[in-house]
C-alpha positions as CSV (number, residue, x, y, z in Angstrom):
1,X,-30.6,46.4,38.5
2,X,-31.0,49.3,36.9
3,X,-28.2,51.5,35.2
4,X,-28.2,55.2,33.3
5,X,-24.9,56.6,31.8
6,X,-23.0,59.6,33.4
7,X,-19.7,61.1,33.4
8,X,-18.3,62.6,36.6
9,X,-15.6,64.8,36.4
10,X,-14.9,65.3,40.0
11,X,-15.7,64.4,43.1
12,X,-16.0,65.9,47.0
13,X,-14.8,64.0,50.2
14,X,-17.4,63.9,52.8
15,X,-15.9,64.8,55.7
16,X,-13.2,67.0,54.4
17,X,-14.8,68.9,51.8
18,X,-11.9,68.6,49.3
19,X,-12.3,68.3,45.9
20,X,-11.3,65.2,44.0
21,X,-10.4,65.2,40.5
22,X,-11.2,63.6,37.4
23,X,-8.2,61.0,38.0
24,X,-8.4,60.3,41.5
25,X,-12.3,59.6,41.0
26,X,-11.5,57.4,38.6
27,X,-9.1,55.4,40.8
28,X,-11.4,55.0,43.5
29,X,-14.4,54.0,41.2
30,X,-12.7,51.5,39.7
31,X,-11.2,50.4,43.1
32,X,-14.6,49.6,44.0
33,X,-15.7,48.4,41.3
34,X,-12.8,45.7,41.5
35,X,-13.4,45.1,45.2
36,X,-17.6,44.6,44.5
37,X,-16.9,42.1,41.3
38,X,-14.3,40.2,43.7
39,X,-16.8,39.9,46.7
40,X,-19.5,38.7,43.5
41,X,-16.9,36.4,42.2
42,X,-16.3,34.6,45.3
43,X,-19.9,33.9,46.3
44,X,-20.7,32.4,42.8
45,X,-18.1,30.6,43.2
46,X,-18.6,28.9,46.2
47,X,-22.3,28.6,45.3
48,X,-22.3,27.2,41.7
49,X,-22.8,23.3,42.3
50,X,-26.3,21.3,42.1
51,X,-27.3,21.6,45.7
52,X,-27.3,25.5,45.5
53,X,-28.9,26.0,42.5
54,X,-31.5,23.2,43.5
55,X,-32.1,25.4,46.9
56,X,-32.5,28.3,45.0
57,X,-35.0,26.5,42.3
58,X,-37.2,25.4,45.4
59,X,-37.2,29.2,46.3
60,X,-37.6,28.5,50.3
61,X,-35.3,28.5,53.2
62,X,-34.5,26.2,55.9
63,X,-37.5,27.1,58.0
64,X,-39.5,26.2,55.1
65,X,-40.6,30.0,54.1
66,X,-40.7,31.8,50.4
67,X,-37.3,33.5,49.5
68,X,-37.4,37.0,48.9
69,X,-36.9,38.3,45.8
70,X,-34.5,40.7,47.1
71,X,-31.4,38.5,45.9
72,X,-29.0,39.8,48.6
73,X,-32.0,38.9,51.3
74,X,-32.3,35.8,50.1
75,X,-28.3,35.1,50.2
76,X,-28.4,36.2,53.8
77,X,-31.2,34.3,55.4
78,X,-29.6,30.8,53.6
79,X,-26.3,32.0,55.4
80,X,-24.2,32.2,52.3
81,X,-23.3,35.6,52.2
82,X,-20.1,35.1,54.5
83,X,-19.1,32.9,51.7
84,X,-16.8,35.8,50.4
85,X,-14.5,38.4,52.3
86,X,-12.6,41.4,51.3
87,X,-8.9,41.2,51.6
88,X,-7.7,41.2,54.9
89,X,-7.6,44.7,57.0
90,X,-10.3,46.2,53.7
91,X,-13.6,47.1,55.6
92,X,-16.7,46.8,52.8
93,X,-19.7,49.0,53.8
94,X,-22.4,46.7,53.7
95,X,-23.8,48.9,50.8
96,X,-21.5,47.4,48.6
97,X,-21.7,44.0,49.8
98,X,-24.9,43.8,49.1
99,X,-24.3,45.0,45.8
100,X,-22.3,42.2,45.4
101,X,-24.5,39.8,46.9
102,X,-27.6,40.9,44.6
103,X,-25.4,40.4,41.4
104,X,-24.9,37.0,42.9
105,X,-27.8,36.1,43.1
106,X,-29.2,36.6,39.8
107,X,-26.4,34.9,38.0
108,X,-26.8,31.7,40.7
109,X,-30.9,32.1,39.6
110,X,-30.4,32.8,35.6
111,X,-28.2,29.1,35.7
112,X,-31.2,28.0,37.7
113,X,-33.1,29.1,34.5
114,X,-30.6,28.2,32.0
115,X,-30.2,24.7,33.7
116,X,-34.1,23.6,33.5
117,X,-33.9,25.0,29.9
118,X,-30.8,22.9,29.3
119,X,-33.0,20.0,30.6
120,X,-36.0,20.5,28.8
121,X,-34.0,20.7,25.3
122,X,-32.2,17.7,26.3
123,X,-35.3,15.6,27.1
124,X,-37.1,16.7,23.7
């Protein structure tokens, strides 16, 4: 995931074409920033046990093909992205909920790394 520094000072609606200042752009960034590391909390939570990780280690799904390296493909075709849900009557774009789904994947495949590591110091 890659990431640059800005700083935004306002902001347009789409469909309105008002302006949005400084304050309100910051309320609704972080509002979506909140509602993205929420969605990503749930789905490593749900997902952080042994049988997980080991499906993810193997790297295939249940028909027996490669995972893509796309982490928020992967998550959908093992059917655990409906593992988290926004509160109720909060529509997500899928955008962002694949955002979220990424970021879960590559902490669910770094403890996939960090467990084998783990392993390997332990049996030295």
């Amino acid at each position: 995931m890659a990431t640059a520094p800005c700083t935004a000072f306002r902001g347009v609606v789409e469909g309105s074409g008002e302006r949005v200042g400084g304050r309100l752009l910051y309320q609704r960034v972080s509002y979506l920033s909140e509602l993205c590391a929420d969605l990503t909390r749930q789905l490593v939570a749900a997902r952080w046990d042994e049988d997980s990780l080991d499906v993810l280690a193997a790297g295939v799904d249940g028909q027996g093909e490669a995972l893509p390296s796309k982490g928020w493909m992967a998550l959908r075709r093992l059917g655990w992205a409906r593992a988290a849900a926004p509160a109720a009557g909060v529509y997500v774009s899928d955008r962002v909920r694949r955002a979220a789904q990424e970021y879960a994947v590559r902490m669910l495949r770094l403890a996939v790394y960090r467990r084998a590591l783990v392993a390997a110091v332990l049996a030295t």
